[in-house]
N, C-alpha and C positions, 0 to 999 in steps of 0.2 A: 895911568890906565890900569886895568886888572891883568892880576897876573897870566900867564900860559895856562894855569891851575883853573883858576876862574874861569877865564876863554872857555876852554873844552866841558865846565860845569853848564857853563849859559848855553854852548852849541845842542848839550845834551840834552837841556830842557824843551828849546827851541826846537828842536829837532821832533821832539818827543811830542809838542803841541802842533806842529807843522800836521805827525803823522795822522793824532787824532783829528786833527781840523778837514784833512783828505777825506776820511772814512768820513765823518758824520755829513760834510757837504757832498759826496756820492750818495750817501743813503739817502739826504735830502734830496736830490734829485732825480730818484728815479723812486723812492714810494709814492704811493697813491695815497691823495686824502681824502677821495671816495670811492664808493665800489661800482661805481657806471649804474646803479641802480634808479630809476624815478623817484624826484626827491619833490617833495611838498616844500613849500616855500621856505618855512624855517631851514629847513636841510641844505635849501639852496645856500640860503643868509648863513649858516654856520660853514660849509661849505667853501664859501668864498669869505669868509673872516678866517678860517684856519689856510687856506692858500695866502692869504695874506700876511699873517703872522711867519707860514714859511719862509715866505719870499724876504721878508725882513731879516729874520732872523740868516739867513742863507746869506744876505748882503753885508751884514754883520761879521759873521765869520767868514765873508771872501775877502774883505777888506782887513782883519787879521792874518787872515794866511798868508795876506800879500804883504804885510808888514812883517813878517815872521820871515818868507822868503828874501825880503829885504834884508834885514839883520844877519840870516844867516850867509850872504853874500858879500856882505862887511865885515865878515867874521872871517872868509877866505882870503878876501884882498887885502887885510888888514885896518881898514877903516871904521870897524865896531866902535862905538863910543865915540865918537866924532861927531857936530851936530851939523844936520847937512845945510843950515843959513848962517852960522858965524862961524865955521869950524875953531869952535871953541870940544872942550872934553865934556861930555851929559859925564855928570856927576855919578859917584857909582852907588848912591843911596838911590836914585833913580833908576838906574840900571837895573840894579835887584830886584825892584818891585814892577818893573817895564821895561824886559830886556829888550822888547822890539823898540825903543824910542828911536828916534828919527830926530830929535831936537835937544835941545838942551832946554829946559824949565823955562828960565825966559824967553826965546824965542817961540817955543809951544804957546806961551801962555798969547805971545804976538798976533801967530798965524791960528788962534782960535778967536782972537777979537776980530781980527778982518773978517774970519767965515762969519 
């Protein structure tokens, strides 16, 4: 697995997208995407397509921050880089480019054909 060097580089990155992921899903939920104004139908339709692309996008980044708070939980107890279906080791070419993995490659590749 990676070194103690590495550990504390991924915690730091993790950590660093954790904070941004906070701030921008608080901003996302408390701005407004209209001004309470009487809206013509178009305004409504845009409206409720941009509430929707929030709430997406919002579902998006909740489901990374939870992955993110995941990892960085594995990283306390020691279980970082562990795949949580075969505990085999997620390979650390993976790890670099998705420190939050949760699997090792081929099992990801498993539990995305059942979904």
């Amino acid at each position: 697995m990676s070194t103690n060097q590495d550990l504390k580089k991924i915690k730091a990155q993790l950590t660093e997208r954790r904070n941004e992921l906070e701030e921008h899903l608080h901003k996302l939920s408390t701005e407004k995407v209209s001004d309470d104004q009487v809206q013509d139908p178009g305004d409504q339709a845009l409206t409720a397509t941009m509430e929707s692309l929030r709430s997406s996008l919002q579902d998006t980044e909740l489901q990374e921050y939870k992955r993110i708070k995941q990892a960085l939980s594995k990283i306390e107890d020691g279980t970082y880089g562990i795949c949580i279906d075969c505990d085999s080791d997620i390979s650390e070419k993976r790890l670099k480019w998705y420190p939050n993995a949760a699997r090792c490659l081929g099992c990801q590749e498993t539990f995305e054909d059942k979904g």
